[in-house]
C-alpha positions as CSV (number, residue, x, y, z in Angstrom):
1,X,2.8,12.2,-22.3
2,X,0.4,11.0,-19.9
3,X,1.1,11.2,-16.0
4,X,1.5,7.3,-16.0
5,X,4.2,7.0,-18.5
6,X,5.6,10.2,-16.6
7,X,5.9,7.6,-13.2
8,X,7.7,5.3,-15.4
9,X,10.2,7.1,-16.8
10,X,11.3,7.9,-12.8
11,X,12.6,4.6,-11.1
12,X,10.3,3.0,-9.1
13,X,12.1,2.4,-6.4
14,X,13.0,6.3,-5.7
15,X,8.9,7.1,-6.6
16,X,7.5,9.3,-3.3
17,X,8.8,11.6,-0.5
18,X,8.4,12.8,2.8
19,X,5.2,15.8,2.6
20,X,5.6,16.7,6.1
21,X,2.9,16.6,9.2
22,X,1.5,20.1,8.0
23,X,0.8,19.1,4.4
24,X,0.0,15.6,5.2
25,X,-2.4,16.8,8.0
26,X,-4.2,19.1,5.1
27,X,-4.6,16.1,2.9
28,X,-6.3,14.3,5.6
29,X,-8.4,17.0,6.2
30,X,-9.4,18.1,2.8
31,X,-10.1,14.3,1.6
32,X,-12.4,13.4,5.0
33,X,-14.4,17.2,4.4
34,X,-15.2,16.0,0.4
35,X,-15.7,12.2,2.0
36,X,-17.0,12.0,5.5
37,X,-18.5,8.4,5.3
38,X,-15.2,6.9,3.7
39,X,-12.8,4.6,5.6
40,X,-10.4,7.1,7.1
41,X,-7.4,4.9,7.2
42,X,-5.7,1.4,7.0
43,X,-3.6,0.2,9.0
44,X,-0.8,-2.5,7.4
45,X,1.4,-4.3,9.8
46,X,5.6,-4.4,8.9
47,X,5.8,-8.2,8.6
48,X,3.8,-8.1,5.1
49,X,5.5,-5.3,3.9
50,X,8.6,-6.6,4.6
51,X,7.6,-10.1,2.9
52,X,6.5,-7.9,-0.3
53,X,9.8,-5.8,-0.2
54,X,11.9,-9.2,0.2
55,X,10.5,-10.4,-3.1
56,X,13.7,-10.7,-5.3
57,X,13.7,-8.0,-7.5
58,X,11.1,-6.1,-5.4
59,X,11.4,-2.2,-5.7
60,X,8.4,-0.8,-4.2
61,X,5.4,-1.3,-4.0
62,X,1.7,-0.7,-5.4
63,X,-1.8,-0.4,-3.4
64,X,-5.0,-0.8,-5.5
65,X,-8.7,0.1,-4.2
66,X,-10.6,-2.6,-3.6
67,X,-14.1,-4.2,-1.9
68,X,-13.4,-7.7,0.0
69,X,-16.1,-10.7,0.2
70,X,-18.1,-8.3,2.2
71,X,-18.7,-5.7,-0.1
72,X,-16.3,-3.7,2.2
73,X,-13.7,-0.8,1.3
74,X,-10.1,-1.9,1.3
75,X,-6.8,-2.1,-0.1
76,X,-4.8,-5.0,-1.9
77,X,-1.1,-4.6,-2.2
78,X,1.7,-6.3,-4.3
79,X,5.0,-5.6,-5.1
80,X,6.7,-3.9,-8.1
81,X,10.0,-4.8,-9.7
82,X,11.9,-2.1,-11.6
83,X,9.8,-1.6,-14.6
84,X,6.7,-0.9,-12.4
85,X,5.2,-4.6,-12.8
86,X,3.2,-6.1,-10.1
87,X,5.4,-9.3,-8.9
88,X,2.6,-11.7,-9.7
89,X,5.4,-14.7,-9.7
90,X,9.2,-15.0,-9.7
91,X,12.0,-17.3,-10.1
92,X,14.5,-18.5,-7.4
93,X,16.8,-21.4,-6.9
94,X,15.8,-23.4,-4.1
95,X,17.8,-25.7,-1.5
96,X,18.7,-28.1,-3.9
97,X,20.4,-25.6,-6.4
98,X,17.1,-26.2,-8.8
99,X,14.8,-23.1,-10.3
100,X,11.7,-22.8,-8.4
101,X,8.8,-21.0,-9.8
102,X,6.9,-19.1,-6.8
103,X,3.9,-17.1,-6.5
104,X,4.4,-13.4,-5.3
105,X,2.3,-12.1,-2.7
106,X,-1.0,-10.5,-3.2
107,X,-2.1,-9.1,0.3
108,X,-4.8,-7.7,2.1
109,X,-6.5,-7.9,5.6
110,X,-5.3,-4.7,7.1
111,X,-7.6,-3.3,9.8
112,X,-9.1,-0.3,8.4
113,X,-11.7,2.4,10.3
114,X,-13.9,5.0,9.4
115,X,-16.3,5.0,12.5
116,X,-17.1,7.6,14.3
117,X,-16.0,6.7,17.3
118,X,-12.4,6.2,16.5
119,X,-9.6,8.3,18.4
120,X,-8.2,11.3,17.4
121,X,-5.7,13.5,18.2
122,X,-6.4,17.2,18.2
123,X,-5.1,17.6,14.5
124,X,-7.6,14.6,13.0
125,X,-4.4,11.8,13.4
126,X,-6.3,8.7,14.2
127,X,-3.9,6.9,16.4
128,X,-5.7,4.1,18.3
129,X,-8.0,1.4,16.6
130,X,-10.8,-0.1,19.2
């Protein structure tokens, strides 16, 4: 069985788990040694996530690769309902007890970095954005 249908079969909404700041801090590392010009991070504020996760039906959530307008590195995110499917739209009743058909949010415009002037702890953490 492939390692997809593998994610699948586990419910989405119970798919990742703490690594810890020693095995997190070697996956930093070992990805910024094979890819030193790469962004290093992104940086997604709580409001979006929360407006993804408050989807109905929302149960996690999914972050593609991606280049913006500019050509630039970057990451669009949308959420996933229990079978692993993007929320493109959904179904709600609105104020006036009548179905509404609404689009589900597609986001992006997180600040990213990968200069070499960003700050970093001693352990490679970039903390501050300038």
């Amino acid at each position: 069985m492939m390692k997809n249908q593998l994610l699948l079969l586990k419910k989405v909404a119970s798919i990742g788990e703490e690594i810890g700041l020693e095995l997190g801090t070697q996956f930093i590392k070992d990805y910024q040694i094979a890819n030193p010009t790469d962004v290093r991070y992104y940086v997604i504020g709580r409001n979006i996530i929360d407006e993804i996760l408050a989807q109905p039906g929302c149960v996690g959530m999914r972050f593609y690769n991606s280049y913006n307008e500019m050509g630039e590195k970057t990451l669009v995110y949308v959420g996933l309902n229990e079978h692993g499917k993007a929320i493109v739209e959904y179904t709600c009743i609105n104020n006036e007890g009548q179905l509404e058909s609404n689009k589900g949010i597609v986001a992006d415009r997180g600040a990213r970095s990968g200069r070499s002037n960003d700050s970093f702890d001693e352990e490679g953490w970039g903390w501050f954005i300038d």
